[in-house]
N, C-alpha and C positions, 0 to 999 in steps of 0.2 A: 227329475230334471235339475238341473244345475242351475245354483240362481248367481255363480259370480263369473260375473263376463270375461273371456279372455282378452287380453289385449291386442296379439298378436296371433298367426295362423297358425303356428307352430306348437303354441299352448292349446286352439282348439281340439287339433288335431290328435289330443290324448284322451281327448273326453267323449264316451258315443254319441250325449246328445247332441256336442257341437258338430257332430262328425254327419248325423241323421241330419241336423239343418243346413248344414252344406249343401247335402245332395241335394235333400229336399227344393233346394233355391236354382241345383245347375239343374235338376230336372225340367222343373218351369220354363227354366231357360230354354233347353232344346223342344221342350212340348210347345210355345207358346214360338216358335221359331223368333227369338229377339235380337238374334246375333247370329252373325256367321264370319269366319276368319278371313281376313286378306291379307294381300302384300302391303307391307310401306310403302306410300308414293315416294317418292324422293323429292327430298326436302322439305319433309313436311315431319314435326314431332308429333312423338308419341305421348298422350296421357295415359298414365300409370294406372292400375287400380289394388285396391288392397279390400279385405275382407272386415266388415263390422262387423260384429257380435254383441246382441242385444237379449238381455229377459226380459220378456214379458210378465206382467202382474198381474193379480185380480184385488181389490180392493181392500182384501185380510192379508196382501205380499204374498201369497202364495203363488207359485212359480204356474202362469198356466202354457207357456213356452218358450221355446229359444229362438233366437232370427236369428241368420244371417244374411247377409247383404254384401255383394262388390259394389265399395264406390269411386268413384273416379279422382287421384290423386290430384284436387285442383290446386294446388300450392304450383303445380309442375307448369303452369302456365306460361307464359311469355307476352309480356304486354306489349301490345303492337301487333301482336299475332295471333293470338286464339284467347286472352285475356277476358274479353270481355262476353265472352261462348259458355252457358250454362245449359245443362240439359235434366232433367227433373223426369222421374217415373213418373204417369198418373193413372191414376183408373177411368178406363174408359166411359164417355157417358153413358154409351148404350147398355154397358152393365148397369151403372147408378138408376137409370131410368125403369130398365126392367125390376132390378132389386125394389125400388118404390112403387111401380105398378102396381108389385104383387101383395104389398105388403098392405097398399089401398085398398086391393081389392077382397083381401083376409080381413080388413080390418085390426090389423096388428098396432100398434105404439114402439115407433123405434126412438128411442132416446139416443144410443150411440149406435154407429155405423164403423168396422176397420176391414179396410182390404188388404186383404191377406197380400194378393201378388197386384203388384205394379211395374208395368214396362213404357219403356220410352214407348208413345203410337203415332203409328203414321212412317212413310218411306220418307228419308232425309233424299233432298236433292241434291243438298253439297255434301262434300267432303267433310267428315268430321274427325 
């Protein structure tokens, strides 16, 4: 695994494991159905998005994976108009809930917790 981050999409895309965490993320995407494509309303802008690229560590720097991530270009904002509009992935409770259930009911010791995939949840009413 590659432990130096590309900056840009263009550099990922020479590298297989950037290339393997790409998918890996549009997968989720269509498995977890988070998105789906529409028209432009009219008159209404678009926020951009572009691709992170993150290593993951384990406590000796050893590479234990790559992320990728689309996030949403919020520089592209306009104030007065969708400015003050953030939207944030989370994981859902009912995961967190069941993941602690189980781990009570093992008797396990979780010190740290990371979820792997997080999506916006919930159906937006308005327009975003």
């Amino acid at each position: 695994m590659s432990a130096v981050e590309p900056r840009i999409k263009k550099e990922a895309l020479m590298e297989p494991d950037w290339i393997t965490a790409t998918q890996e993320e549009l997968v989720e995407f269509e498995r977890n159905q988070v998105w789906k494509l529409v028209l432009k309303p009219k008159g209404h802008s678009i926020v951009g998005t572009r691709w992170v690229y993150k290593t993951k560590l384990d406590e000796s720097s050893a590479v234990i994976r790559n992320k990728a991530r689309p996030v949403a270009k919020g520089y592209s904002q306009l104030e007065g108009v969708d400015y003050d509009e953030t939207y944030a992935p989370v994981a859902r409770m009912e995961a967190i809930h069941i993941f602690l259930a189980y781990v009570a009911h093992k008797n396990i010791i979780v010190h740290q917790m990371d979820v792997k995939r997080a999506f916006l949840n919930g159906e937006l009413k308005e327009e975003v």
